[in-house]
N, C-alpha and C positions, 0 to 999 in steps of 0.2 A: 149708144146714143139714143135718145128718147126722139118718138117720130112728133111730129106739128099737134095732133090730137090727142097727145099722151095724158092720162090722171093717171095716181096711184093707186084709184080702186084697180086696177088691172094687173098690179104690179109683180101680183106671186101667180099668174093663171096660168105661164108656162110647166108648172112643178107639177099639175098630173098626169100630164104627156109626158115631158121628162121621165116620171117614175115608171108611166105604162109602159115606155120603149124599153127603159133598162129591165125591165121584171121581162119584156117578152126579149130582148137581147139575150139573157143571162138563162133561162130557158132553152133557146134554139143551142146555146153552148153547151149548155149542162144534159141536153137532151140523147148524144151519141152516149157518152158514161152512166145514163140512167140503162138505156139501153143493155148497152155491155155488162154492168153488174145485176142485171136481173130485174131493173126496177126496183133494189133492194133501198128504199129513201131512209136513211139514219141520220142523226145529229151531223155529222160532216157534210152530208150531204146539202142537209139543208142551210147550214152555215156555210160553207161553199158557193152555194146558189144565193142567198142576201148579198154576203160578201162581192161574186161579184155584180149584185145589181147595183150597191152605192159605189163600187167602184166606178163601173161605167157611167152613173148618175152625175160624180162630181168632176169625171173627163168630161165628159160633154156639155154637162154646165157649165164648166171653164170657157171649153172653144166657144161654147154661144153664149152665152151670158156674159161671163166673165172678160171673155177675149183678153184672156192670160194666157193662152198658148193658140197654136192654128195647128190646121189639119192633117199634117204629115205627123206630129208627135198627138193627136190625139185616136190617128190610126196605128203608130206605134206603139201606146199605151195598149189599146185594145189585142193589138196581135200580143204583146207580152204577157197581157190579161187571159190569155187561150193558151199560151204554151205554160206558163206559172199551172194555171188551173189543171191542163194535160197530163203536167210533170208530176205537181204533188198531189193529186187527189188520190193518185193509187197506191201513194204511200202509208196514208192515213186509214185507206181502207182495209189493204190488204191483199 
């Protein structure tokens, strides 16, 4: 819902918070596995880590923007988003 003083110039200003959360989200995740493997950063990894930033990016623009889902499935998304990531990154690696 737009507030009483709304323009359109303001219309996309949420998208670099957005983006800064999800990159430092998808970091503090990705940050035990860097750990664990040495610090060794390769193509999965780094694919791994975008991967999940726009994941997280277009969950949480849904719940806030969008408000096409609320907050119990958009913290369910996320916890699936940590065990998915948990599961198969060490598949991929090795």
């Amino acid at each position: 819902e737009k507030q009483e003083e709304y323009t359109p110039f303001y219309e996309w200003d949420y998208l670099p918070a957005l983006l800064c959360h999800s990159l430092s989200w998808s970091f503090m995740i990705m940050l035990p596995l860097a750990v664990y493997y040495g610090f060794n950063v390769n193509g999965v990894f780094i694919s791994t880590f975008f991967v999940n930033a726009m994941w997280h990016a277009v969950m949480d623009n849904s719940k806030a923007n969008l408000k096409s889902t609320n907050l119990v499935i958009d913290q369910l998304f996320h916890l699936l988003q940590i065990v998915v990531t948990f599961a198969f990154y060490p598949l991929y690696v090795g």
